[in-house]
N, C-alpha and C positions, 0 to 999 in steps of 0.2 A: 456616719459610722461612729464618730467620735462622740459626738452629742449625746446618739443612743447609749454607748457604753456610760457615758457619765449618768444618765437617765438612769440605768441599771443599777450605776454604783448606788445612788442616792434615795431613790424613789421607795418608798413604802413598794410589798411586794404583794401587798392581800389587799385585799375591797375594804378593809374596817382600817387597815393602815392609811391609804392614799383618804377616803372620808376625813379622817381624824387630823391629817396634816394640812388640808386644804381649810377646815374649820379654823385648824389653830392658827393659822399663819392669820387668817383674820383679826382672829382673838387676841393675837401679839400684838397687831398693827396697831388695835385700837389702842393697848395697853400702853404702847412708846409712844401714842400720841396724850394721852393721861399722863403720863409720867414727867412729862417737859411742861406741859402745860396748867397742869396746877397749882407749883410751887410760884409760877410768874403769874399766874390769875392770881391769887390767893394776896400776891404782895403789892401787886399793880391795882387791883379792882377793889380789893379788900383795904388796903393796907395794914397788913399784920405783919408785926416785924417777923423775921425769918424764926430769931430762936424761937418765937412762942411755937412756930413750923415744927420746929424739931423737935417739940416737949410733947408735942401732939402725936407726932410719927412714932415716938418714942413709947408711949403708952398704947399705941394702937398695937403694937406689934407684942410688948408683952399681954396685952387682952385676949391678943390670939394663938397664945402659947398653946394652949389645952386643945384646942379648935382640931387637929391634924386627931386627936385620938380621940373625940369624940362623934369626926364625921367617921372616924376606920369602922369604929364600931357598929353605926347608923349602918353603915354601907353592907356590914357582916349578914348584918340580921334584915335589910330591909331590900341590896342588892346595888350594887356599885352605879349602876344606871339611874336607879330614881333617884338617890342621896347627892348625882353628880349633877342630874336636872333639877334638881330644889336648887342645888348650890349656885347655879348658872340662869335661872331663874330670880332670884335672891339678888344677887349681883349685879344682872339687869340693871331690876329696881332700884339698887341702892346707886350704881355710878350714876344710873338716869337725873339723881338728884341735886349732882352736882353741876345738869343743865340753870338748875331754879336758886341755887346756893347765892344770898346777899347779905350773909354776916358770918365772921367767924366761929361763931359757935353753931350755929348749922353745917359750916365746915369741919372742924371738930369732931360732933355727933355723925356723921355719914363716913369720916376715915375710920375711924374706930370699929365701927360698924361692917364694910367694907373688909377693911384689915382682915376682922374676924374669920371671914367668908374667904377671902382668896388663902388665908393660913391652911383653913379647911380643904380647900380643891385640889392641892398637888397628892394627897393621901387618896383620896376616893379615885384622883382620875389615875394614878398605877393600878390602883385593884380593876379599875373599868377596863385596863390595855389587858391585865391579864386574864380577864373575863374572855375579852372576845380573839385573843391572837392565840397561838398554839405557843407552847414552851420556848421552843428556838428560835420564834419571832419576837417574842418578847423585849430582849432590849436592843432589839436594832429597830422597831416601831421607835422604843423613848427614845433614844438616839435621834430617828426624823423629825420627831418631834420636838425634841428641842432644839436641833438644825433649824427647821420651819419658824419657831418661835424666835429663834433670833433675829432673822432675817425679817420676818416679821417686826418687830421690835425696829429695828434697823431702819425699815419703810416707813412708822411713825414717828421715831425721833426725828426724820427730816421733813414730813408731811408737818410737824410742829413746827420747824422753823418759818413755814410758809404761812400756818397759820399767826403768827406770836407775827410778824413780820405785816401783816395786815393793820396791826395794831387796832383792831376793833375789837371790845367787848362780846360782839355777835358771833366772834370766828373762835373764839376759847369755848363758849359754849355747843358750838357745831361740832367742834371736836370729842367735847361730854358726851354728845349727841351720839357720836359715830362710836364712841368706846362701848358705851352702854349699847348701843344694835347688837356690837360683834358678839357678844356674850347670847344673844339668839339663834346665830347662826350658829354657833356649837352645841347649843341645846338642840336645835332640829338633828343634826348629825347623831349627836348622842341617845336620841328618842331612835330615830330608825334603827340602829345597831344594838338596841338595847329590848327589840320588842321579839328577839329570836334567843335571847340569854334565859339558859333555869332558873327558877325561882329559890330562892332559900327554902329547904327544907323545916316547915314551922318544926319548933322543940315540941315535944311530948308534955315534958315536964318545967319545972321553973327553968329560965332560962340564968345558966352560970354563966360569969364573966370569964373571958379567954385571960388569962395568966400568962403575959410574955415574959419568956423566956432569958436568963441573965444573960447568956452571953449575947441574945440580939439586944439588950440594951445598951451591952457595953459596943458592939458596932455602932446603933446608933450615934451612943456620946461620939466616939473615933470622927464620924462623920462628920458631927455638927462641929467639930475641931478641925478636923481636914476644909472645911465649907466656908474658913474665913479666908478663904482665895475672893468669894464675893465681895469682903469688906474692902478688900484692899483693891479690887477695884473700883468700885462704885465711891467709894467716902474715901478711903486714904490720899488715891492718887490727886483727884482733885486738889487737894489741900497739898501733898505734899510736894510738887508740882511748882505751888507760886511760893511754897514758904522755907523747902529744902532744897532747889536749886538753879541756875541761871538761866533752866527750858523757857522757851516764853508761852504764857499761861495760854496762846491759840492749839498747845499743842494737845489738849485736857482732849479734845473733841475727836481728833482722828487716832490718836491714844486707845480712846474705847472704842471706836467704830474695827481699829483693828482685831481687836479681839471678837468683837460679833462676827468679822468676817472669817477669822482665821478657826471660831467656832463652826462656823457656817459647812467648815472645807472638812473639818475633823472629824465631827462629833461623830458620823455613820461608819468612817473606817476603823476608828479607835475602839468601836463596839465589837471588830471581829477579833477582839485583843480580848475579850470576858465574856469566852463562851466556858461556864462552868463555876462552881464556885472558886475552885484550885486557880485557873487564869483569871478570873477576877480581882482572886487577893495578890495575885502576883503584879497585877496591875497598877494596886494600890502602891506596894512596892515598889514599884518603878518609875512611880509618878511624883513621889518626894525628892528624888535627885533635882527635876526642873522646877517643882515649887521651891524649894532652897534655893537653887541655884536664881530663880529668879531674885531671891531675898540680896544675893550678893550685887547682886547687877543694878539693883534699886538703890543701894548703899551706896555701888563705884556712880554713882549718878552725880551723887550728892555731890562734892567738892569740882568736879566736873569742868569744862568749862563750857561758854550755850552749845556749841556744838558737838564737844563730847558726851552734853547730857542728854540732848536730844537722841543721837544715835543709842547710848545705854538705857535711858527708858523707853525705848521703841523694842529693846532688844528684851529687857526685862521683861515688856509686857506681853512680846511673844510668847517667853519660856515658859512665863504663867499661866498662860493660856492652854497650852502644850499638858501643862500637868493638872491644868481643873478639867481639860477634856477626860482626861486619862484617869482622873477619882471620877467623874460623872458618870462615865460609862460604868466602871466596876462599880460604885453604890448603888444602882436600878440591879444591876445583875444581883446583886448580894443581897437586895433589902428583899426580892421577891423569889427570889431561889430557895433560901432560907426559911421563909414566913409559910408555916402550913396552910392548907386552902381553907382548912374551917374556919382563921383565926386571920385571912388574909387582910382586911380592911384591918382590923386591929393594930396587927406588928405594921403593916405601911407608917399608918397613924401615929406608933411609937415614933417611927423609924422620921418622921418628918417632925416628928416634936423639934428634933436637932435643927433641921434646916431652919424653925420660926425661931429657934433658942439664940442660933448666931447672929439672926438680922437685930437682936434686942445687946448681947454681945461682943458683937462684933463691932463697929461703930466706936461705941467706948475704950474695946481695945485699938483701936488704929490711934485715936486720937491721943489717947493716955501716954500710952507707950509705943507704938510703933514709929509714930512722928518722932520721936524724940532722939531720933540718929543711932547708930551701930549699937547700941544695945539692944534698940526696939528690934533691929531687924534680926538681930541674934535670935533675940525671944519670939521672933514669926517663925523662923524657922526650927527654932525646938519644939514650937505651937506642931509647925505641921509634923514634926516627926513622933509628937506622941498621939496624934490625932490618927497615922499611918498606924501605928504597933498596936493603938486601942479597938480598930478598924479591921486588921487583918487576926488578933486573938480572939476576938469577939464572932469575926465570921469562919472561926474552924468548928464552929459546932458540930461533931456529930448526928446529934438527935438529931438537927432541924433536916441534914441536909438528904433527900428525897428524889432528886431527878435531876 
């Protein structure tokens, strides 16, 4: 009985939901087994020192700035489904490359490339959920989805350690292997669900460009400011960790594993907190208390001693966690409630220019200044409080809002 209810809680409730989560959990796996295993290929097989790694990462991610509103648009006019299988398609091909990759600059030209294409997919695959789900399913689908995808994730960062742990040449590339498949099995999902969607109605006449909307710009910018909750985990904590306080640096690994998991437990009930645009922005609202609050607890870390820091960045990275679920959920509700249906790929595409603007961002701000003790984390948390007030003025529009 118990099992069932949690089954209920969690589980996609439609045929195109439970498809989409079973594809994507694949598509994660393989992504957390890419993601560990590149930067140790690259510098063990290759050897390339790490920064040139970074100058690289660094430029790929600004290449794919524009990538999110030029796939929204493709998706408008051409249909979320086919713009989502090129993408998925595409991606294939390009991670499949870094089975054959034996110099740097081959590596290089395929992240950059790569980059591009995954900046593009998170815009087209909201317009595909809301293609095929009904209004009220809509962000408790993204909700499983990014549940699935963590946990996914989850399941390739440790299937990496088994590979990297093999210490063969042969088991880095078997993992290229396995990333590049899963990017197929989400294209067959997305072909079947995609072969019962309308088609865009062709224009009469020249076709005009959709015109988004100031105030969904000003959400988006909100967003991509609310969104450095990512940097500060992925790039801050690492570093700040061995270099701001007495944790010891074994703690960097179950630090994030907590938060995948604590994702894992949230992300589907925090959805029934943003039904509407009105409970969405109040969400936003409510979510700045524990991303601040985590800013302080990251600070009481610091001077710490090992055991009181380990106990306060455990606690920190709860809090944080607590309030990126709580913006994730309200941003899908807001970006797609908001965005009219003629112009849907479009506004997404705005709308995720932020999330590729922070990964390019965000990094430089953790390092510059967040590291840099009680000021930096002053300035996170005034970060996220204007990123909350630009987020919740931006999504009172009037015009946009429709259902």
């Amino acid at each position: 009985m118990i099992t069932r209810r949690l089954y209920d809680s969690y589980a996609p409730r439609t045929r195109a939901g439970r498809l989409l989560a079973c594809a994507a959990a694949g598509d994660s796996t393989g992504s957390g087994l890419f993601l560990a295993l590149a930067p140790v290929f690259v510098v063990t097989y290759l050897g390339v020192d790490p920064v040139r790694i970074g100058v690289v990462l660094g430029a790929a991610n600004l290449l794919g700035l524009a990538s999110p509103v030029l796939a929204g648009a493709l998706a408008d006019r051409f249909g979320a489904d086919r713009v989502w299988s090129v993408l998925l398609l595409a991606r294939a091909i390009g991670y499949s490359g870094f089975v054959f990759v034996s110099s740097f600059s081959a590596y290089a030209v395929l992240t950059c490339a790569v980059c591009v294409l995954d900046r593009a997919a998170p815009a087209v695959q909201q317009a595909f959920v809301v293609q095929v789900e009904a209004a009220d399913e809509r962000t408790r689908s993204m909700a499983v989805l990014r549940t699935v995808r963590n946990a996914g994730m989850s399941l390739g960062l440790l299937g990496s350690g088994v590979l990297i742990a093999m210490g063969a040449e042969w088991s880095f590339r078997l993992g290229f292997a396995v990333n590049a498949l899963s990017y197929v099995g989400l294209l067959v999902v997305v072909r079947v669900l995609g072969r019962d969607l309308p088609r865009p109605a062709p224009s009469a006449g020249p076709r005009q460009r959709s015109k988004v909307d100031g105030r969904y710009v000003l959400m988006s910018i909100g967003n991509a400011v609310l969104s450095l909750h990512d940097s500060v985990l992925f790039t801050l904590i690492p570093l700040w960790l061995v270099t701001r306080t007495q944790a010891p640096p074994a703690l960097i690994g179950p630090l994030l594993a907590s938060n995948t998991v604590l994702t894992v437990l949230l992300q589907v009930p925090l959805s029934r907190w943003c039904a509407g645009p009105a409970a969405a922005r109040r969400t936003v609202v409510r979510a700045l208390a524990p991303l601040a609050g985590s800013c302080l607890l990251f600070l009481a870390a610091e001077p710490a001693c090992p055991a009181g820091a380990i106990g306060l960045a455990v606690a920190a990275v709860m809090v944080l966690t607590v309030g990126e679920n709580m913006h994730s959920a309200a941003a899908f509700e807001l970006s797609h409630r908001l965005a009219p249906d003629r112009a849907m790929g479009a506004y997404l595409g705005v709308f995720n220019v932020g999330n590729a603007a922070q990964l390019s961002f965000g990094p430089p701000f953790m390092t510059a200044v967040v590291l840099r003790g009680p000021l930096g984390w002053a300035s996170l948390a005034v970060a996220f409080a204007v990123g909350g007030v630009l987020m919740v003025a931006g999504g009172r529009s009037r015009a946009l809002v429709k259902r």
